[in-house]
C-alpha positions as CSV (number, residue, x, y, z in Angstrom):
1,X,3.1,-17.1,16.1
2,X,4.5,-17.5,12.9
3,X,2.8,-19.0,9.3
4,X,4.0,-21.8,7.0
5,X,2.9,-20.3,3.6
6,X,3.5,-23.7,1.8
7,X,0.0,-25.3,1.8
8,X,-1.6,-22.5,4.2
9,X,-4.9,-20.8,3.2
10,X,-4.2,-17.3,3.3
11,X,-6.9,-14.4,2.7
12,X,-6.3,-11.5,1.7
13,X,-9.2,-8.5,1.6
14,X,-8.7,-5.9,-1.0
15,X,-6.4,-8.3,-2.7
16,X,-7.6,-7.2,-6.2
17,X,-5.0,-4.2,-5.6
18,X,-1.3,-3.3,-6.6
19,X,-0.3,-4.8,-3.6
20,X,-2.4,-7.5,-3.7
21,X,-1.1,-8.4,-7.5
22,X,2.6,-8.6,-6.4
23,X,1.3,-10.5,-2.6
24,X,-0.4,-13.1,-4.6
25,X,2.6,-13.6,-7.5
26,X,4.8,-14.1,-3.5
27,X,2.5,-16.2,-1.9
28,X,2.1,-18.5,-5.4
29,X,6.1,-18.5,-5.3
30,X,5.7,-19.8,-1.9
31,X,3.8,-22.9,-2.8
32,X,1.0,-21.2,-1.0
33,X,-2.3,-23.7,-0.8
34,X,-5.3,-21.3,-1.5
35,X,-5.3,-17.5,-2.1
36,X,-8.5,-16.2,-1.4
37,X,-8.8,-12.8,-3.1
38,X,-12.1,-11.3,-0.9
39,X,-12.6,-7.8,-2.6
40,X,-15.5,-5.6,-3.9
41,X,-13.8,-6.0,-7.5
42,X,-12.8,-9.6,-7.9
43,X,-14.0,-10.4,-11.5
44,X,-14.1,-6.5,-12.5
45,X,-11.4,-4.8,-15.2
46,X,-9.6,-2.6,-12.9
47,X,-8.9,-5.2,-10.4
48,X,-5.2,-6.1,-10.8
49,X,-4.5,-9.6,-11.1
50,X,-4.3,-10.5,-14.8
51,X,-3.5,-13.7,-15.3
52,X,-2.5,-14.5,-11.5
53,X,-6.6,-15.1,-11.5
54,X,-5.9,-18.4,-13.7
55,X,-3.9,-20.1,-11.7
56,X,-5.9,-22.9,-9.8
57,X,-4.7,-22.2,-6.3
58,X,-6.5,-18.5,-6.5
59,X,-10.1,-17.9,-5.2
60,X,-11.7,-14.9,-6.6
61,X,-14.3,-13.5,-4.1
62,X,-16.5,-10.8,-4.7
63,X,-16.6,-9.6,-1.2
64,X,-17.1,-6.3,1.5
65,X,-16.0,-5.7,4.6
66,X,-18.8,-3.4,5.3
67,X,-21.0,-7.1,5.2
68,X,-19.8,-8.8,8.2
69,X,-21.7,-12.1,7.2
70,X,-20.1,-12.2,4.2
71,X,-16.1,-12.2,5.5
72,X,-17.1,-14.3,8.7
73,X,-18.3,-17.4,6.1
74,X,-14.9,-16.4,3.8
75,X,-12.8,-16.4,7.3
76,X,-13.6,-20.1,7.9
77,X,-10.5,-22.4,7.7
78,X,-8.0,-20.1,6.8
79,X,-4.9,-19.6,8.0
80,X,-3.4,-16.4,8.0
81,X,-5.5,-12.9,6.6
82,X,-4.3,-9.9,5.3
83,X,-6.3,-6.5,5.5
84,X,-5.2,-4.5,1.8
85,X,-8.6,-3.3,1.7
86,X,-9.0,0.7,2.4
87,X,-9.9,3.9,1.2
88,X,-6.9,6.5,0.4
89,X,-6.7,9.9,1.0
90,X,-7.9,10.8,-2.6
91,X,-11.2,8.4,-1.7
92,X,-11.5,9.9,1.9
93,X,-11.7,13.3,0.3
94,X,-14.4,12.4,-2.6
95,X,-16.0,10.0,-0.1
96,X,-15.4,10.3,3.6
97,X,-18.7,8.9,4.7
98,X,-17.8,5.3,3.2
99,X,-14.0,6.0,3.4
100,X,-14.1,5.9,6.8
101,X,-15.9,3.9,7.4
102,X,-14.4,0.9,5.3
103,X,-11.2,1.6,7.0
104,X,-12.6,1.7,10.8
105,X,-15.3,-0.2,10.5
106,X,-14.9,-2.4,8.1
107,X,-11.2,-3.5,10.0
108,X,-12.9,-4.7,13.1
109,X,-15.5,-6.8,10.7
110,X,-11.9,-8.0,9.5
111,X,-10.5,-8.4,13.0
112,X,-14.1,-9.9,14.4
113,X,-14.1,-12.3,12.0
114,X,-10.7,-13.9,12.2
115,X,-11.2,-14.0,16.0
116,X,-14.4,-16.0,15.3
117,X,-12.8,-18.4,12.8
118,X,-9.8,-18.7,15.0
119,X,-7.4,-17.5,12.1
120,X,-3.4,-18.2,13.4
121,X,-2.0,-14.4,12.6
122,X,-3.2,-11.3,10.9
123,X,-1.2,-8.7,8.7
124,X,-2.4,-5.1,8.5
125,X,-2.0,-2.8,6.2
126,X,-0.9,0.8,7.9
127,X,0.4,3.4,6.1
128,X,3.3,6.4,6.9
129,X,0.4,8.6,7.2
130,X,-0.2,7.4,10.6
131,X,2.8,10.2,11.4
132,X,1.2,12.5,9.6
133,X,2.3,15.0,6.5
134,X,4.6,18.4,6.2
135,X,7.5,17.1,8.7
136,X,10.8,15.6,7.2
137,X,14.0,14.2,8.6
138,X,13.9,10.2,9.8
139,X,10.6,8.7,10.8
140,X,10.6,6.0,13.2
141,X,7.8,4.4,14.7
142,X,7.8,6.1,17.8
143,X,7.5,9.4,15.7
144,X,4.3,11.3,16.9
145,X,1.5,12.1,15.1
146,X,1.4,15.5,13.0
147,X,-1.3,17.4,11.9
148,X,-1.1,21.1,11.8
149,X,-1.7,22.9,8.6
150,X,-2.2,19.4,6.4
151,X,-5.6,18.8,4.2
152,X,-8.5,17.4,5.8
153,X,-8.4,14.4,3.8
154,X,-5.1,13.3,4.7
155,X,-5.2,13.8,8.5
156,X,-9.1,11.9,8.6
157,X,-7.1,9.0,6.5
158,X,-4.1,9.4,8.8
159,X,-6.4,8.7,11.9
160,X,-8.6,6.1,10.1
161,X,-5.5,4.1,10.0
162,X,-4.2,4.7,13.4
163,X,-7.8,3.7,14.7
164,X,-6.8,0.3,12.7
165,X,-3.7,-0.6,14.4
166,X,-5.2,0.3,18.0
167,X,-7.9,-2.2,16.9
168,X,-5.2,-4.9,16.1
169,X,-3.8,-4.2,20.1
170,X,-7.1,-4.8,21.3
171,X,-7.5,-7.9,19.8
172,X,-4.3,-8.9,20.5
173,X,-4.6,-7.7,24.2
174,X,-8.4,-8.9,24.4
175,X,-8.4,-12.4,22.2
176,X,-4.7,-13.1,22.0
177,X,-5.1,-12.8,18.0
178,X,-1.5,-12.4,16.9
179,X,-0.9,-9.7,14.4
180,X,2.0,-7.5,12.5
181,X,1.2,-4.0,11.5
182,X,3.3,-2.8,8.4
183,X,3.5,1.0,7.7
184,X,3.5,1.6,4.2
185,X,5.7,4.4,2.7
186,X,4.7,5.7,-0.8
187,X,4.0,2.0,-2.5
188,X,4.7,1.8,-6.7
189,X,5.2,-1.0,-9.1
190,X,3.4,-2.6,-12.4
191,X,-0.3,-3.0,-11.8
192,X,-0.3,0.7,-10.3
193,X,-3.7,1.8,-9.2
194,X,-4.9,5.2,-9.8
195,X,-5.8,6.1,-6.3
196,X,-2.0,6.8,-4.9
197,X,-0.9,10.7,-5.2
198,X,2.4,10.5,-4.6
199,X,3.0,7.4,-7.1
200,X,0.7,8.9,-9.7
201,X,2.9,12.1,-10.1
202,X,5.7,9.5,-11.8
203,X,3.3,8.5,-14.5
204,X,1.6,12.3,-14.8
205,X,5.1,13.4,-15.3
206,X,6.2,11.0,-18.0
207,X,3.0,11.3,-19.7
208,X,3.4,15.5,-20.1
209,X,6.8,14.7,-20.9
210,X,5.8,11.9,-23.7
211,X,3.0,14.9,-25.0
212,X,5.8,17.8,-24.9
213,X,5.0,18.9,-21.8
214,X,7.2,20.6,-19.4
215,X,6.8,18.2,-16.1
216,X,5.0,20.4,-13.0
217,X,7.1,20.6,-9.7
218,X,5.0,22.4,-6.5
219,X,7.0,25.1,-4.7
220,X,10.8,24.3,-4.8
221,X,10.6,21.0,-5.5
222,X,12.1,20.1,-2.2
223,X,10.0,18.0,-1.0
224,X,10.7,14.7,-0.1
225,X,8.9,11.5,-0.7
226,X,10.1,7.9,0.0
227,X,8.7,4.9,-2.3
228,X,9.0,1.2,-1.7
229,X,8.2,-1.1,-4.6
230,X,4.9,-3.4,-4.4
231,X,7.6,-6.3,-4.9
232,X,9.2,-5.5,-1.5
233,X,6.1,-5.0,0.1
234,X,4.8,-8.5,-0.7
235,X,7.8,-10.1,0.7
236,X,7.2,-7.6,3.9
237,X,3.7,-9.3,4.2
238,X,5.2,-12.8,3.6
239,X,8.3,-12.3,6.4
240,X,5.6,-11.0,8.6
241,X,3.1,-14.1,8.2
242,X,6.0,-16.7,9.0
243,X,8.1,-14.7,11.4
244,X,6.9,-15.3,15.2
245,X,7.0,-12.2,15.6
246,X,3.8,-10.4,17.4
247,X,2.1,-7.3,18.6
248,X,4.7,-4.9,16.5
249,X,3.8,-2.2,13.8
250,X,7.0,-1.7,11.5
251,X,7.8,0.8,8.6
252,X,7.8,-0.8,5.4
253,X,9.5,1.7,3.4
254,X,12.8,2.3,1.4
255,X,14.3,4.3,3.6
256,X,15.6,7.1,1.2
257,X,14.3,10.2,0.8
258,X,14.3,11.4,-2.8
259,X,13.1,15.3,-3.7
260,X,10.0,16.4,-5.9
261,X,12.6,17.9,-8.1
262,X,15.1,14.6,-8.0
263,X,12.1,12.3,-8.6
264,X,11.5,14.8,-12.1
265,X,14.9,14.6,-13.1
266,X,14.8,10.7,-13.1
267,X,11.7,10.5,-14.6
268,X,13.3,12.7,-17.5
269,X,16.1,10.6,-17.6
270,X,14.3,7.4,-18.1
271,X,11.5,9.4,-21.2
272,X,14.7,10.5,-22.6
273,X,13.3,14.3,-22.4
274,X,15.2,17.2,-21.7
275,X,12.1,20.2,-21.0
276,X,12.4,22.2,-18.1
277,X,10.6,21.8,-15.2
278,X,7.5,24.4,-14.9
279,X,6.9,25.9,-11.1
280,X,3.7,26.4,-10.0
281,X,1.6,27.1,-7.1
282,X,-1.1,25.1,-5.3
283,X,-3.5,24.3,-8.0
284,X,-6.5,22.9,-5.6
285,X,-6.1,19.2,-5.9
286,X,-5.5,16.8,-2.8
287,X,-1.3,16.9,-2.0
288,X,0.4,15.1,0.8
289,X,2.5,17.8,1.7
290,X,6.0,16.6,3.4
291,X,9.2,18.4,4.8
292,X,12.7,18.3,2.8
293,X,15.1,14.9,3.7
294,X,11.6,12.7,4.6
295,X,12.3,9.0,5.0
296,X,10.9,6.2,7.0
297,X,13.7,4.2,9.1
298,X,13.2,0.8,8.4
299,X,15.7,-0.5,10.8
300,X,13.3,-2.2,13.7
301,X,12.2,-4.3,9.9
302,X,15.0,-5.6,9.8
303,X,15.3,-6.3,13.4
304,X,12.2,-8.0,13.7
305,X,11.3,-10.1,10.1
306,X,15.3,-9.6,8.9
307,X,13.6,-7.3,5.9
308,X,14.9,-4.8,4.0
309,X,13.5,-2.9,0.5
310,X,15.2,-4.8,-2.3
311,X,14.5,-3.1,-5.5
312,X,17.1,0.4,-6.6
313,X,14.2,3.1,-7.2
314,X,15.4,3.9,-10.9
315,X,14.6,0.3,-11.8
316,X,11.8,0.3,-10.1
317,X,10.3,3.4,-11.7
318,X,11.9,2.5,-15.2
319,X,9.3,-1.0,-14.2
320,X,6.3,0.9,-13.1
321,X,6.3,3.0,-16.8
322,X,7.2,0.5,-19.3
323,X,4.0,-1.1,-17.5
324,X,2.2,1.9,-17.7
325,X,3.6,1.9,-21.9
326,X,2.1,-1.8,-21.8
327,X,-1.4,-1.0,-20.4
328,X,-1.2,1.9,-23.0
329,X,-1.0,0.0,-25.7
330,X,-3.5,-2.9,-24.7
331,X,-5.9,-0.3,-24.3
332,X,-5.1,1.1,-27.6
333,X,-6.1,-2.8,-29.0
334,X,-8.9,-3.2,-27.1
């Protein structure tokens, strides 16, 4: 079943997020009727919605998932929901008590609720992690699950969120609760949250680079990450509300593989710095270890919603930091 965004009520839990920032700009273009932003943060500093929160059309909820009462009442009369809401593998490390349980837990709350308010469609929130870390090549969705010799943290996060997407079957299966799961590769744009690994390396590199310092690469620098940008991700989310389409996860990526040591080279380009690149060894924090060439097929994407990533990854990045220079500067005010 598909969603007409123009005059729909659409929630969306953990919508105070970088995704949530560039969903809510989408749905707004869309002539949506009412954003309601449910989320733990609504109102705080670090949520990301700036002056998106202004605009009459948005509700600002301060809201949890863990509270079932709370997103049953919020789940009344709305059309479509999106689940943004979720720890990361930095918070399942530092927290996995609440971390998983948020993301298990807290998703059925998600999924209980829209079946009792009889919401049209859900859109969840998966993630590339669902395949696991320290493989490379193409990933498509049948790809299995892979888990040897990765941290703790990323594996339990990993499961959390296939534990999430089985949840979505069962409703489906059990309620008839339409749904879309979209697997997130490495997500980046302005608004960019400090809770990403793989997208905080761009800004840890150009800020060494901006204070003189040589930019860190682990091992060879072969590894491969893929990023989509928030912007394509909202549109994703959008696609998947109105398309009819149901009962499908799909990889939401860019679908390019770019190296550790590639990634540095562009951020160098865009600081204007010439240092060389210092090599080091594991130095104890949480990585998401991935094989050379990694890259999430987003062909079945296109298939299904007729979506494909947008945004060239240098403009993208060159987005993210003069954001980054922005929030810099404001803080510097402040």
């Amino acid at each position: 079943m598909g969603i007409r965004i123009k005059g729909a009520r659409i929630l969306v839990a953990g919508g105070g997020s970088l995704v949530g920032s560039h969903l809510t700009a989408a749905l707004l273009a869309r002539e949506v009727g009412e954003v309601v932003i449910f989320d733990p943060i609504a109102f705080d500093a670090e949520d990301a919605l700036g002056n998106l929160k202004s605009d009459a059309r948005v509700t600002m909820l301060r809201g949890n998932l863990m509270k079932p009462h709370q997103i049953i009442d919020q789940m009344a009369n709305i059309d479509g929901a999106v689940n943004l809401a979720a720890y990361m593998t930095l918070g399942v490390s530092q927290n996995p008590v609440d971390g998983i349980d948020l993301n298990v837990r807290g998703h059925m709350h998600f999924l209980e609720a829209a079946r009792i308010q009889s919401v049209r469609k859900v859109i969840f929130a998966s993630s590339n992690a669902v395949y696991g870390y320290g493989i490379g090549g193409g990933i498509a969705e049948d790809t299995p699950h892979h888990n040897v010799g990765i941290p703790a943290a990323a594996a339990a996060y990993g499961a959390t969120k296939i534990l999430g997407e089985q949840l979505c079957r069962m409703y489906f299966a059990k309620h008839g609760l339409d749904y879309v799961v979209l697997r997130f590769s490495t997500v980046y744009g302005e608004n960019q949250h400090y809770r990403a690994a793989n997208a905080l390396y761009i800004i840890e590199t150009y800020d060494r680079l901006k204070a003189g310092l040589p930019p860190q690469l682990f091992g060879d620098g072969s590894e491969s990450k893929d990023f989509v940008y928030a912007g394509d991700v909202a549109r994703a989310i959008c696609m998947a509300l109105e398309a009819e389409a149901t009962d499908v996860a799909l990889n939401t990526s860019g679908g390019v593989g770019i190296s550790t040591k590639d990634l540095v080279a562009l951020v160098m380009k865009i600081a204007g710095s010439n240092l060389e690149p210092e090599y080091i060894a594991d130095d104890g924090r949480v990585r998401l270890p991935t094989g050379s060439g990694l890259h999430f097929i987003n062909d079945k994407a296109d298939e299904v919603l007729g979506w494909r990533p947008e945004m060239d990854l240098e403009e993208g990045i060159r987005r993210l930091l003069a954001d980054h220079e922005d929030r810099k500067a404001r803080e510097k005010r402040s």
